[in-house]
Phi, psi and omega in degrees: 000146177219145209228142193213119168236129196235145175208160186234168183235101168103212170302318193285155194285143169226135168218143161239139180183151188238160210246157185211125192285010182261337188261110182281358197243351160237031185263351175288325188280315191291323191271324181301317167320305177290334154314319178281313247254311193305325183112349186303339202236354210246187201176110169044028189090343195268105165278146217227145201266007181242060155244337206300337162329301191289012189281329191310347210247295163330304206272007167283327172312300153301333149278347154319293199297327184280331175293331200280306205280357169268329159297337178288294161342301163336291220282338160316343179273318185248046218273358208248320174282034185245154187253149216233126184246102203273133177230150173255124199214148177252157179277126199121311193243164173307147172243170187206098166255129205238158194219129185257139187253352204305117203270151163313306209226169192258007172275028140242147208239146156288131198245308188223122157237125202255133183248162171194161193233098183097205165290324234292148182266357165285150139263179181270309187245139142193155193249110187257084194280031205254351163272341170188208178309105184284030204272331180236072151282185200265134182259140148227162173213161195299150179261353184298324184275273181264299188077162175326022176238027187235151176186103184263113171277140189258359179284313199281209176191099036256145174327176157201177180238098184273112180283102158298163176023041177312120169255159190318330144344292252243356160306146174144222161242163187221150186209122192245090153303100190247137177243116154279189214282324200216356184275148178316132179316141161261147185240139167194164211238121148240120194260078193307134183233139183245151164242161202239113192269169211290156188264011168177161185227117160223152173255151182235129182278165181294343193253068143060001202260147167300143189233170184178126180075314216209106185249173176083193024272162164228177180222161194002148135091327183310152287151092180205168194227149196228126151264119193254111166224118239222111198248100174089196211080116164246135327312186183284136194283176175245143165241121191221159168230149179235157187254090198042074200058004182257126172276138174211027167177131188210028181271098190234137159263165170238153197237174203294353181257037207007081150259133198245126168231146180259126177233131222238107162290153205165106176129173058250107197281170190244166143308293179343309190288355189292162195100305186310134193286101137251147174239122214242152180218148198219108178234129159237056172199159168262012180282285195281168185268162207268174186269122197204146150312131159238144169220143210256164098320079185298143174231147118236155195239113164305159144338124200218015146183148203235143168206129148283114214283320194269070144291156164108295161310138155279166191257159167238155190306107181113001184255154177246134187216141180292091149266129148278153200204119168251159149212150194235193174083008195239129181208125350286199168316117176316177186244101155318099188244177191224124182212138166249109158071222174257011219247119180274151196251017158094191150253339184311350184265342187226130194276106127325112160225149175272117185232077167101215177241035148285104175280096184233150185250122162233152200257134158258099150239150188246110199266148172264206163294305187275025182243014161280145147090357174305150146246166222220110191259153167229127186234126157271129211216147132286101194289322158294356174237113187302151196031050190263020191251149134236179213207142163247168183229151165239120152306126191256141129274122199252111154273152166195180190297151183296150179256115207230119174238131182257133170192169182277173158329145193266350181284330244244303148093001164209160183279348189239118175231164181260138176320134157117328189281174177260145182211153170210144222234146140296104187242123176280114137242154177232141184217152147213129062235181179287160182285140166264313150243145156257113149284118203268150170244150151231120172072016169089355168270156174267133190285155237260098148297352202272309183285021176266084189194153159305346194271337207275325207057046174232114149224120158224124207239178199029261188241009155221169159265122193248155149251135211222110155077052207296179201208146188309320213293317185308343176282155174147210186233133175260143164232172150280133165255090208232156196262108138241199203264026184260355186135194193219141185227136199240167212265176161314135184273118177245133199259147189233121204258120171267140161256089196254155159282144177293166184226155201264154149243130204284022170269003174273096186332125167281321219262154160221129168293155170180127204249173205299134189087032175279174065317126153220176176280122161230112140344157148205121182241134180240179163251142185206164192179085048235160181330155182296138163252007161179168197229141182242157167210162246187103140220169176182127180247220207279316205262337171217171191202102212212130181271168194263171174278174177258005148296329190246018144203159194232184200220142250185046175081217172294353197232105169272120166239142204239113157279099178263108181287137138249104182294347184187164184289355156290024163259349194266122194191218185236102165267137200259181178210105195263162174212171199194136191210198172280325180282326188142194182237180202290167190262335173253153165259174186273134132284135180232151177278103148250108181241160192300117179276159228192126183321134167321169167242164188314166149278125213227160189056047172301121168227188198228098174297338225187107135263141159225214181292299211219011179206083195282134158209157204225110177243163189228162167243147186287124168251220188267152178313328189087008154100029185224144176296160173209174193212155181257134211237148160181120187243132194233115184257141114328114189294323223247350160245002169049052134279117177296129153292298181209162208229106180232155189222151187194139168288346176241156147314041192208136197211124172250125148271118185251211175057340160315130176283169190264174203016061175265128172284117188241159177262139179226108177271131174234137170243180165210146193230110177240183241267332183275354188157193168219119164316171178290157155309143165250114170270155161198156197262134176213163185211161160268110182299204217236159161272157178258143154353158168277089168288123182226357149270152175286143193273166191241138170270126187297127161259112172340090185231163188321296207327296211289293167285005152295318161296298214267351132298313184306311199311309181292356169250340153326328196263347180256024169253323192258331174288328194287328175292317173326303181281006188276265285232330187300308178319270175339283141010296163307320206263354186291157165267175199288333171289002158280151208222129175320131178292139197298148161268119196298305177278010157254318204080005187270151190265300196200163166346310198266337168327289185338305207269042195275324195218009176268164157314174121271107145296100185230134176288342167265173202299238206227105181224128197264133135346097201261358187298072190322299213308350174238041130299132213216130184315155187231179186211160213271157203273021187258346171313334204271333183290307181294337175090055168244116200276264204311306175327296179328265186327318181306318194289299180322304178270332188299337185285180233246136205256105152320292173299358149240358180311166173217143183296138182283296176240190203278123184264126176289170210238140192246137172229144176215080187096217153270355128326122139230147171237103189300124166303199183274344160321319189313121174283154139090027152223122174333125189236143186247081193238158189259145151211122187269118174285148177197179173286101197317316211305306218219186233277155184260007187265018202193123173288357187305307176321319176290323180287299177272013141301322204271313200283315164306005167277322182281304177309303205306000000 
């Protein structure tokens, strides 16, 4: 293209007009134009019209040139005998139209390439060198066609004309002119085809849902189809899918909405497959890049092994112990749950931890007694998966201590047995491990295996205990005591109630003091089993035999107590105590001793336990009271200034003195004292020790020497010379005759036995009974002889009393009858006799308490 601008001024003709070498009716005009411009036609700028001769030469020219583009034209007509270079281009992408620029010969140069589309007789492009080097020539393009987006490069070979973004339009032939400097114009024809690729791709899963990035999850051995469908594109593309770069299907149809789909089945899937890429593509051209989906493959996998690691052991009841439970093979993590027996054991007890593709679970359990023999399952579950669980199990061996319950025999149907009967006891265990002993207890003491025999009537064997012939003594509460090696356990205690008749029990003062005008309280406490339902009382002496009224004593459970006076010395005697209960009534009565009361007698076997610096203590045996309480005295003098230190009372005979100075000699006086005197005293001799010296030598350790054993064999046969004289003289001693008669104990004042028993009871079962045997009479003497220390009137008194195994009863002794209440003479068979015997002066009437009564009171005066 060339372009000429011309202009006039003032009168002169001026024209501007642009010239296109395609429009021949102004190309006459355009070179007269161009004429001017050149100066050929000008003058000072000026085109002058008697120039025009010289236009004639130009304008031949230009009818060359119009003939040559109407032969070009011509030639447009026949483009189909020109050789066609068929191209292929995507729609979308560069198209590339070559053009061979290859000169004839090589002294020619290119001047003009002309591009044109179809018939049309414009061109679209053209590259114009005819002005300079033709490597830099002038580019233009249609802005109707390509427009910027054409650029005919001349570097490649063959040239060519680089389409951008070619569209589908833009498809057709193209004819590329090329004019060199003097060689004939060239033609060459191309035919470009756009292809257009397809405009989406989905994949659809069998329940119809679109899918993308992610199919599934599925799981192992399942079986499923993927539609793969691909929309628009010329032609129609192909759809095939592949599998990690592998093509592995490439059957694709088109369905009535002219869609092309491919559909793809996959399975029976593996573990193997989780992961796995497919990808589906839909292409028809080898250019663009194809169109395509990718999809990952979701698994899930049950558990494909479960175990408990903490096997083995037995558990002991009551210890907390860490179980583990792995499972591995589960995607995603199983769910670990814990069941004892069917009983689900919660989750609060047990730690998840993740190791690898290893699941562990640890169980905090603490088992009991009832959980042996249990099994204690760990199940690991895929919750996504149906029947996706498996379980390992543990059989619990449990240990524990024994579990024991005790009851009597069920033939027995009660807890209350009759005295005399067989009883036998059940101890229910249950252990583990097994028991090694049973032991019985009664009353918290443990009983005798040794005494376990028939003659004892205690037998035990296995797991009970018999009683043969239970006995009273036998009530009380029993247990089991049973052994293994988790501990020992003892069973319920069951109490076993004997039915007995009541019985007296000796913990109740027998003997009672008392002076003429006393009141006193007498007791009578019995054992029984069920409680007494009434009480009887009794006395009799030399002279009477009497039931008491039932105004004058009450009843208390097991305990009757009876207020009793003695108004005159026909009170002093013996009172019975009966007691009745549904087993019967007693076989024996309580006896109680009333006597004229009377000063204690001393205390005896006095010794001195404990001297130190500052503190002496002194215990005693008590002697008799005198039928009164009494209380104990110790009085501690200085021997050597016969100053009391300290004056102490007590209830019992046993006295700690402190505060005493040291190395002191003491005198220790002890008395008892009751409401009737004071006894004589018990002296003993005591001292305080010394403070010791300060030791500031090292003591020297004796050393053995020959010397040293010589001495000490001589000691030893010196001390075996002197035991031997001993027994010489002991012998000799024994051979003295039997009428020497012992010297009296200094410190009671009682001379022998029957002294003692001068105011003591007999148990003898009959009343009060005086000795009616005239013929061993003897003179007597007053009983204050025993206070003054006159030996002999005693021994006088002493041998002359009354012999129970040979005396004979002075009369016939009456009878107290209440009922089964009674007090049997000595006729009675088969009963125990009780009698007090009181020594007295035969010399005066035995029918009377008197005498004994103005014995004791000249006893007082003295």
């Amino acid at each position: 293209m060339q372009a000429c601008q011309g202009m006039s001024r003032g009168s002169e003709m001026s024209f501007s007009m642009k010239c296109y070498s395609s429009k021949h009716d102004r190309m006459t005009w355009c070179l007269m134009a161009c004429l001017c411009i050149t100066g050929t036609l000008s003058r000072r700028g000026k085109c002058y019209m008697s120039s025009l001769p010289y236009l004639f030469l130009p304008l031949l020219i230009t009818l060359l040139d119009i003939g040559a583009v109407s032969a070009g034209k011509l030639q447009t007509t026949t483009m189909s005998a020109l050789e066609t270079v068929d191209q292929i281009a995507v729609s979308g992408y560069r198209a590339f139209l070559p053009c061979d620029l290859t000169p004839p010969n090589p002294s020619e140069v290119v001047y003009l390439v002309l591009w044109y589309k179809g018939d049309e007789g414009e061109p679209i492009y053209s590259y114009d060198a005819r002005h300079g080097t033709w490597n830099l020539g002038a580019r233009w393009s249609d802005d109707h066609q390509f427009g910027t987006r054409a650029y005919f490069q001349l570097s490649s070979s063959p040239a060519e004309l680089r389409v951008e973004n070619i569209k589908e339009n833009e498809a057709g032939l193209y004819r590329c002119r090329v004019d060199f400097k003097s060689a004939p114009t060239r033609n060459s024809l191309v035919n470009l085809t756009v292809l257009v690729p397809p405009s989406s791709l989905n994949i659809i899963d069998s329940n119809g849902q679109e899918i993308k990035n992610l199919v599934g999850p599925y799981q192992v051995a399942s079986i499923t189809r993927l539609r793969c469908v691909s929309s628009g594109g010329n032609p129609s593309p192909e759809v095939t899918w592949w599998k990690e770069n592998r093509l592995i299907d490439n059957s694709y149809e088109m369905t009535f909405t002219n869609v092309i789909q491919n559909t793809l089945e996959i399975g029976p899937l593996a573990r193997s497959d989780l992961g796995t890429v497919l990808t589906c593509q839909s292409s028809n051209n080898n250019i663009s890049i194809p169109l395509s989906n990718k999809l990952e493959i979701d698994m899930v996998f049950a558990p494909v092994d479960v175990s408990i690691t903490s096997l083995g052991q037995p558990l002991s009841a009551g210890t907390e112990y860490s179980i583990e439970c792995e499972a591995a093979g589960s995607r995603p993590d199983p769910v670990i749950t814990w069941w004892l027996g069917d009983t689900f054991l919660g989750h609060n007890n047990q730690v998840v931890e993740k190791i690898g593709n290893i699941s562990k679970s640890i169980l905090q359990f603490t088992p009991k007694p009832k959980d042996d023999q249990k099994v204690l399952t760990c199940r690991a579950e895929n919750t996504d998966i149906k029947d996706g669980a498996i379980q390992d199990s543990w059989k619990l061996t449990v240990y524990y201590p024994p579990i024991v319950s005790l009851r009597l025999g069920l033939e027995l149907g009660s807890d209350a047995i009759d005295e005399g009967k067989d009883v036998y006891f059940e101890c229910k265990i249950k252990a583990n491990p097994e028991i090694y002993k049973i032991r019985w207890t009664h009353n918290g003491e443990h009983i005798d295996q040794k005494s376990s025999n028939g003659e004892s009537g205690l037998i035990m064997s296995g797991q009970s205990l018999v009683l043969q012939k239970v006995k009273r003594e036998q009530a009380g509460n029993f247990t089991c005591l049973v052994s293994n090696l988790e501990g020992d356990t003892e069973s319920n205690s069951v109490l076993l109630k004997i039915l007995y008749a009541p019985r007296c029990i000796q913990n109740e003062k027998q003997t009672h003091g008392a002076n003429i005008g006393s009141n006193l309280e007498v007791k009578c406490t019995v054992d029984s089993y069920p409680l007494p339902t009434s009480f009887s009382w009794g006395f009799n002496n030399s002279k009477d035999a009497i039931k008491i009224s039932d105004d004058l004593y009450d009843m208390n459970d097991s305990v009757s107590t009876l207020k009793y006076s003695t108004l005159s010395d026909h009170h002093f005697g013996h009172l019975y105590c009966w007691a009745r209960n549904s087993m019967g009534v007693m076989s024996e009565p309580c006896i109680f001793n009333i006597i004229p009361a009377r000063p204690p007698t001393s205390p005896s076997n006095c010794v001195v336990l404990n001297q130190t610096t500052d503190v002496l203590q002194v215990e005693c045996e008590p002697g008799f009271d005198g039928g009164l309480d009494q209380f104990f005295l110790l009085e501690v003098v200085d021997v050597v200034t016969t100053m009391m230190l300290a004056n102490v009372s007590s209830s019992r005979p046993v006295f700690t003195i402190t505060g005493l100075n040291p190395g002191r000699d003491l005198r220790l006086a002890i008395f008892a004292v009751n409401k009737n005197g004071k006894s004589q005293p018990t002296i003993l001799e005591g001292f305080t020790t010394k403070v010791a010296q300060l030791q500031v030598e090292t003591p020297v350790p004796i050393e053995f020497t020959p010397f040293l054993g010589i001495l000490a064999g001589a000691v030893i046969t010196l001390l075996l010379i002197a035991i031997v004289i001993i027994l010489i003289i002991r012998c000799k001693y024994r051979e003295r005759p039997n009428n020497q008669q012992p010297e009296p104990n200094m410190k009671t004042g009682i001379h022998n036995d029957a002294d003692s028993q001068e105011y003591f009871p007999m148990s003898r079962p009959d009343p009060d009974v005086i000795c009616a045997n005239k013929s061993r009479g003897t003179t007597g003497a007053p009983l204050g002889a025993y206070q003054r220390g006159e030996k002999e009137p005693i021994r006088e008194i002493n041998k002359h009393s009354c012999d129970i195994r040979t005396c004979e009863p002075s009369s016939e002794l009456s009878m107290i009858s209440d009922e089964n209440m009674w007090i049997r003479d000595n006729a009675t068979p088969n009963h125990k006799k009780s009698i007090l015997n009181i020594t007295v002066n035969p010399s005066e009437s035995p029918d009377s308490w008197t005498p004994l009564l103005h014995h004791l009171n000249q006893e007082s005066n003295l």
